[in-house]
C-alpha positions in Angstrom: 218.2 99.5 111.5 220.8 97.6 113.2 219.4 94.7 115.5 221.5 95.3 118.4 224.0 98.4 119.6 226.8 95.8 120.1 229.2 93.3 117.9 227.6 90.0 117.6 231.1 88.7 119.5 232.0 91.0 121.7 232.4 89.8 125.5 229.5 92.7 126.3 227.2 90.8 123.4 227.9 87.7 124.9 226.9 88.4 128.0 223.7 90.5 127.5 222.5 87.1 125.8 223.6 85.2 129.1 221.2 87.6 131.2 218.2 87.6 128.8 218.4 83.7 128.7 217.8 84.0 132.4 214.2 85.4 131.8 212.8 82.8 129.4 209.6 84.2 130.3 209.7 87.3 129.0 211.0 86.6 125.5 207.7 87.1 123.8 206.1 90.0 125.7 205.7 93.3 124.4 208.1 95.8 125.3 211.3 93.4 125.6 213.2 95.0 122.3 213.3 98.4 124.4 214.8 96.4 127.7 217.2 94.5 125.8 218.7 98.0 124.3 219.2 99.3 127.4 221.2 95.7 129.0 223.4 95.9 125.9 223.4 99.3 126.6 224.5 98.9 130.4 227.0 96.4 130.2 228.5 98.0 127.0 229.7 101.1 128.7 230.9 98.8 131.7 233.1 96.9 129.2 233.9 99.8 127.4 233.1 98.9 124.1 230.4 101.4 124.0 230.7 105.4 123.9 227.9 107.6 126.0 225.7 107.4 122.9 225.8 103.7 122.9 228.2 103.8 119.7 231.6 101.6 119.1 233.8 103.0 121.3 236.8 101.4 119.7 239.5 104.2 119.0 237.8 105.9 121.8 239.3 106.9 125.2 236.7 105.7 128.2 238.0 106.3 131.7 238.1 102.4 133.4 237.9 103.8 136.7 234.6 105.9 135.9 232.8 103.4 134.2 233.8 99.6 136.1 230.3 100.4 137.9 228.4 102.4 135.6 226.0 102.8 137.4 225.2 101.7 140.1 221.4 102.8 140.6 218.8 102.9 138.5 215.7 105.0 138.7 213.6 103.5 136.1 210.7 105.8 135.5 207.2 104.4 133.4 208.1 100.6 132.9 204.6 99.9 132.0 205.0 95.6 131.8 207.8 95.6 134.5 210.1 94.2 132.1 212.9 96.8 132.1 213.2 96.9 135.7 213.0 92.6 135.7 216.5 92.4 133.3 218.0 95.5 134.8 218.4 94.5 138.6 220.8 91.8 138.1 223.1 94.7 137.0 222.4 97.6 139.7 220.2 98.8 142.6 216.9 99.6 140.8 213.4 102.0 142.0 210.4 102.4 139.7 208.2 105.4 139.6 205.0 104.8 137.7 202.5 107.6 137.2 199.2 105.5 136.7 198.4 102.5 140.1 197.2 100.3 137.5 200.9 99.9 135.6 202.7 99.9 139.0 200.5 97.1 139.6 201.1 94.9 136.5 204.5 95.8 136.5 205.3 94.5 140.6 203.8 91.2 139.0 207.4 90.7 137.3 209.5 92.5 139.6 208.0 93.8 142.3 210.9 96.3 143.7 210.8 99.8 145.8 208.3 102.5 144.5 209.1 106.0 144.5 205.8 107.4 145.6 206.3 110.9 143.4 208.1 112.7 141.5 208.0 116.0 143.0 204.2 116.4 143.0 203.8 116.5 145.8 205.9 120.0 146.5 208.5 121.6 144.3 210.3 119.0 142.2 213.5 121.0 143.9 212.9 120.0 147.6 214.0 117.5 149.5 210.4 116.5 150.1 210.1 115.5 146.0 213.6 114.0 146.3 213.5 110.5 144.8 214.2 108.1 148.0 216.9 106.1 146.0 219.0 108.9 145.0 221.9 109.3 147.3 223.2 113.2 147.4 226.3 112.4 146.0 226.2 109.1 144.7 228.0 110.1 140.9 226.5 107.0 139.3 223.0 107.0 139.9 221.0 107.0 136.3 217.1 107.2 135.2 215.4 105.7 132.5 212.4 107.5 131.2 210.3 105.7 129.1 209.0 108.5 126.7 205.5 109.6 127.6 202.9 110.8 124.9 203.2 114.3 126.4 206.1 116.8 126.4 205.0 117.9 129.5 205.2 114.9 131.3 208.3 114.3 130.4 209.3 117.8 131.4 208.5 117.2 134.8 210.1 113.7 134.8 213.5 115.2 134.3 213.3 118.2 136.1 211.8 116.0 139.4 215.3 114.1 138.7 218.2 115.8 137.1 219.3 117.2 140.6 220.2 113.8 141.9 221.4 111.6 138.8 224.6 112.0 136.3 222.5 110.8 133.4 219.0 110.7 131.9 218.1 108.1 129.1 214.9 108.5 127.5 214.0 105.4 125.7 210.9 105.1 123.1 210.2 104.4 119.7 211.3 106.7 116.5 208.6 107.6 116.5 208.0 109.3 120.3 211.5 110.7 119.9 210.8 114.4 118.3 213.4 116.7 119.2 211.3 117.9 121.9 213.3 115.2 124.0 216.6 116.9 122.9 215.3 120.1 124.1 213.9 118.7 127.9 217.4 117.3 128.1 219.2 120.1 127.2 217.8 122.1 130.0 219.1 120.2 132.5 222.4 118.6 131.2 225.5 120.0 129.1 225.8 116.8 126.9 222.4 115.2 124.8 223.5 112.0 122.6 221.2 110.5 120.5 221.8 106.7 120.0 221.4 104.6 116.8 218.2 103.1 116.5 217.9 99.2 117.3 215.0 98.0 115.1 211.7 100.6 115.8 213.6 101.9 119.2 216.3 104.2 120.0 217.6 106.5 123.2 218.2 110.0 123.9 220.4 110.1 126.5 221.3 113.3 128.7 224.5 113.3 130.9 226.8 116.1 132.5 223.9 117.1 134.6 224.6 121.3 134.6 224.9 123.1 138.3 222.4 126.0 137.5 220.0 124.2 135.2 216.6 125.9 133.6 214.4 123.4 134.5 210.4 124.1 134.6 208.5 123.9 138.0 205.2 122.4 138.0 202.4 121.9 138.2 201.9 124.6 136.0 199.1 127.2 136.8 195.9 128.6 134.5 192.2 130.0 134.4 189.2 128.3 132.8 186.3 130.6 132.4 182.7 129.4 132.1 179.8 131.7 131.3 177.8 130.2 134.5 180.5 129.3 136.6 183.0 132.2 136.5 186.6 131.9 136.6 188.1 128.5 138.3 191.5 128.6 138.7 193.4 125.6 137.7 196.7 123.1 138.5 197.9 120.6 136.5 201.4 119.0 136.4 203.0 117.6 134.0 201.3 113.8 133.2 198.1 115.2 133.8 195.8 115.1 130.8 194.8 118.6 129.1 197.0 120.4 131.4 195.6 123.4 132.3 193.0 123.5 130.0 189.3 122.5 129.6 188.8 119.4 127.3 185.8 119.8 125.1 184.3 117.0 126.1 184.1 118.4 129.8 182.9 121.4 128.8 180.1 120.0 127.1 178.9 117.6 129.9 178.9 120.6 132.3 176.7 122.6 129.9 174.5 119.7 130.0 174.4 119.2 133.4 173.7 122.7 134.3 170.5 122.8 131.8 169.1 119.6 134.4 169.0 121.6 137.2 166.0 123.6 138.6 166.1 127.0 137.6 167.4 126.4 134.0 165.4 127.5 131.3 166.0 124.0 129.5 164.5 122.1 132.8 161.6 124.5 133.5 160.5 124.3 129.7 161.8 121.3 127.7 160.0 122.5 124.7 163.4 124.8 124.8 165.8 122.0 124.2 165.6 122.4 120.5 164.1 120.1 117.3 167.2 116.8 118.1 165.5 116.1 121.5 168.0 117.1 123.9 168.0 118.0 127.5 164.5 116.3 127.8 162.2 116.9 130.5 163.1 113.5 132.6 166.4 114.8 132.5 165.7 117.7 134.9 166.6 116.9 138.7 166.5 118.3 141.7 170.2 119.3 142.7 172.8 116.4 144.2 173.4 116.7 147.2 177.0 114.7 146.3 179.0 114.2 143.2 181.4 111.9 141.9 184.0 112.3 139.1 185.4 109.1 137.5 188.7 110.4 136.1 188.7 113.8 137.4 192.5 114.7 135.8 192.9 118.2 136.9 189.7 118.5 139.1 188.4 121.1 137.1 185.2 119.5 135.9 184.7 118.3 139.4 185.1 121.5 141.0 183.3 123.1 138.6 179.9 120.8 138.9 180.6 121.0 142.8 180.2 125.2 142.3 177.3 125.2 140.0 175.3 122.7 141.9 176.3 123.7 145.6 176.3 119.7 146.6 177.5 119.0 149.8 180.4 116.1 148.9 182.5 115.7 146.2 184.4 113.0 145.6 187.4 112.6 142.8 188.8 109.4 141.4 191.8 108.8 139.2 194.0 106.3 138.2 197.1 109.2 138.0 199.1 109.9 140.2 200.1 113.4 138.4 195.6 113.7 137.8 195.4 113.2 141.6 198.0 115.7 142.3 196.6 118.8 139.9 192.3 118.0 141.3 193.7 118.2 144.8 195.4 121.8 143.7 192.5 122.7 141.9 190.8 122.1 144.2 192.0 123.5 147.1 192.9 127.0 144.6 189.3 127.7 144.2 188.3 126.7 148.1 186.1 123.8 147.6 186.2 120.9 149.7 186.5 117.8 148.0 187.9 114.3 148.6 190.5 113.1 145.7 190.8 109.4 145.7 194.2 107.4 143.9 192.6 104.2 142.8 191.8 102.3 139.7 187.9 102.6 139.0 188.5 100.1 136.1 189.4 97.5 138.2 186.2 95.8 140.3 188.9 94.7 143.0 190.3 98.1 144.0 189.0 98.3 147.5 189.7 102.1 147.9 187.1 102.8 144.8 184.9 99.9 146.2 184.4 102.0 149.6 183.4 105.4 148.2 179.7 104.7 148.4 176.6 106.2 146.4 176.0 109.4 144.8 173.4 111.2 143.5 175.7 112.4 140.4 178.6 111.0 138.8 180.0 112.4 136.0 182.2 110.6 133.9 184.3 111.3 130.4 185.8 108.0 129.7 189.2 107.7 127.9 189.0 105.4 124.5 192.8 105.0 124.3 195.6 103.2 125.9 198.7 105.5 124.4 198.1 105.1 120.9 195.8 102.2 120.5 192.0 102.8 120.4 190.3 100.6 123.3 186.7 101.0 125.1 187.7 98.1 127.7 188.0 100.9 130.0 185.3 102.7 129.1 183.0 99.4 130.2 184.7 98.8 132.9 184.0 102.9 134.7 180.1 102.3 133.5 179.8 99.7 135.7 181.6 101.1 138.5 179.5 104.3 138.0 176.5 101.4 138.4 177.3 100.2 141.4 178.1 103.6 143.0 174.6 105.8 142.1 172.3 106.3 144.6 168.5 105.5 143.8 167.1 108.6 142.2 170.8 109.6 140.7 172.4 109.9 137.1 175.2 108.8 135.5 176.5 111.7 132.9 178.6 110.5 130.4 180.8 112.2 127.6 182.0 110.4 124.8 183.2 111.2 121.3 180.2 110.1 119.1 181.7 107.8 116.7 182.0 105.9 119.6 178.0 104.9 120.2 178.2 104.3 123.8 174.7 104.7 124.6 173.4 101.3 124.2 176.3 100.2 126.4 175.2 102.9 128.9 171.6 101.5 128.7 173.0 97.8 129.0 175.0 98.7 132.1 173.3 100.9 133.8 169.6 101.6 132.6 167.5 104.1 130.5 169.3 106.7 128.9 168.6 109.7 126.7 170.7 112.1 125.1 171.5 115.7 126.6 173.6 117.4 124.5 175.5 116.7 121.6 178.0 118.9 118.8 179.8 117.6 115.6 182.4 115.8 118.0 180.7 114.7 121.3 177.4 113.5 122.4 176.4 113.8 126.3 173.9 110.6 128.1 171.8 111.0 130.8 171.6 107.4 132.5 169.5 105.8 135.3 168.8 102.8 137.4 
């Protein structure tokens, strides 16, 4: 793979290096290799010595009018370290949309620039309510930068929130994230996909000639889960929300659990009935909450859910997500329960909007053990003890988790005496008191 998209003396060459030696600081951070590609990028189709697809554009004919301020906004979309956005606003108007608080937060720490609040999640991606604030109608040089997402559908929604108000989309990632899934996405919504060379491990799709009657998708998207004791919930989800539409395993475990610790149950009246491994014990069984919380409620399914089966009064709903916070509030308000769906960071001790939900009788929690692809249980910690601090005396914590992960010591450590309520060949379920 070559090591850059330009001649190592070109003028465009020469003065990408001028830019990054203005930011020192960032030279060794992850995610720089990605930023750099789309400078050289940037400034070789301003100097015309790169095509559309970021290749030599010697021989080529390039309209100098069209490209002298190519472009002249940027809409950079999932800049998780802020570095993108830090080298890319010496060379054009730039706004950041991040789905998760917690990135938008690390990233303003290196350039701290306007936020697009949503992507069209909050109403159709198509009306002027979703319409990203920085995109002038108009304006023929306003781009976006995607930086490919684990999920398809997240980057569905991504372009379909923006094709309406840019002349081209790059998606940016390694190999890789680059299936051909991103050509597809892009060809929905523009008449030209170019696929760039690859600079080291990274390369761009890029999508331009945006089409006047495009087939985008329109989120969120829309589904049943059925459960044999809670009926039919209907469900929202759009596109950056984890398991979309559908019920995780994991959830669906811990609700099967809960349900056998309320009165009524045949497992809580008789514990002799939780089988030969010991689970759903007779401690377990408790009288029903009278409030819930969920601790990464992605599409608010789980939450609304445990809010049906247990008839508590308040439910509460936290999630990092912007796109999570979007789908429980839909799912939510789709199957008529009344909860409260909080954006805020209930890994980080010093968000003060999770600080100031209070204490709950229940609080469910299915804790992720990955940061994109790398395996991490940081995070995992971190919602135990927030879980802690917010259970009422009398109140459990229930936790998911997959097995190989052994979290119940850590759950005892944390937050106090546990025992095991459920488990299958990928998931066990804890039971945890003060």
């Amino acid at each position: 793979m070559s090591a850059s998209l330009l001649l190592p003396d070109s003028a465009a060459a020469h003065r990408s290096r001028d830019l990054l030696a203005e930011f020192p600081q960032l030279i060794d951070l992850p995610g720089l290799p990605q930023a750099r590609m789309l400078v050289e990028y940037i400034i070789g189709r301003r100097l015309r010595e790169l095509d559309v697809s970021g290749r030599d554009a010697a021989g080529a004919f390039i309209d100098a009018e069209n490209t002298a301020d190519v472009p002249h906004r940027i809409i950079v979309v999932d800049d998780a370290k802020g570095i993108q956005t830090a080298l890319l606003r010496p060379l054009a108007e730039v706004a950041v949309h991040h789905d998760r608080i917690d990135e938008s937060r690390a990233a303003a720490s290196i350039a701290d620039v306007p936020e697009i609040p949503d992507l069209g999640q909050t109403e159709s991606a198509h009306s002027a309510a979703g319409r990203p604030a920085s995109a002038v109608e108009g304006n023929p040089e306003t781009w976006a930068v995607i930086n490919a997402p684990k999920a398809t559908s997240a980057l569905a929604e991504s372009i379909a929130a923006l094709q309406p108000h840019v002349s081209a989309i790059i998606v940016i990632g390694r190999n890789d994230s680059m299936s051909r899934a991103v050509n597809k996405e892009l060809a929905r919504g523009f008449g030209r996909v170019d696929v760039s060379p690859g600079v080291g491990k990274h390369r761009m799709i890029i999508g331009s000639r945006p089409l006047s009657a495009p087939s985008l998708p329109s989120f969120p998207k829309r589904g049943v889960i059925t459960h044999p004791r809670v009926g039919d919930l209907e469900v929202r989800a759009h596109g950056a929300c984890f398991s979309g539409v559908r019920s995780d395993e994991g959830s669906t475990l811990l609700l099967d659990a809960l349900i056998e610790t309320l009165p009524g149950s045949a497992t809580a009246a008789n514990p002799i009935a939780a089988g030969d491994d010991g689970t759903a014990a007779d401690s377990a069984a408790v009288s029903k909450p009278e409030s819930i919380l969920d601790l990464g409620c992605g599409n608010g399914w789980l939450l609304t859910a445990a809010m049906r089966a247990t008839g508590a009064l308040r439910g509460t709903g936290v999630d990092v997500s912007k796109a999570a916070v979007a789908s429980a509030r839909a799912t939510a308000e789709a199957n008529g329960v009344d909860v409260d769906i909080v954006l805020g960071d209930a890994a980080d001790h010093e968000d003060s909007d999770v600080a100031a939900l209070g204490e709950f009788d229940l609080i469910v929690l299915n804790p992720p053990f990955h940061q994109g692809t790398t395996i991490e249980t940081d995070t995992a910690e971190a919602l135990m003890a927030t879980a802690a601090s917010h259970l009422a005396p009398g109140g459990q914590v229930i936790t998911v988790f997959n097995t190989h992960l052994r979290y119940r010591d850590r759950l005892e450590g944390i937050i106090g005496p546990s025992e095991q309520l459920a488990r299958n060949k990928k998931f066990t379920v804890i039971s945890s008191r003060r």
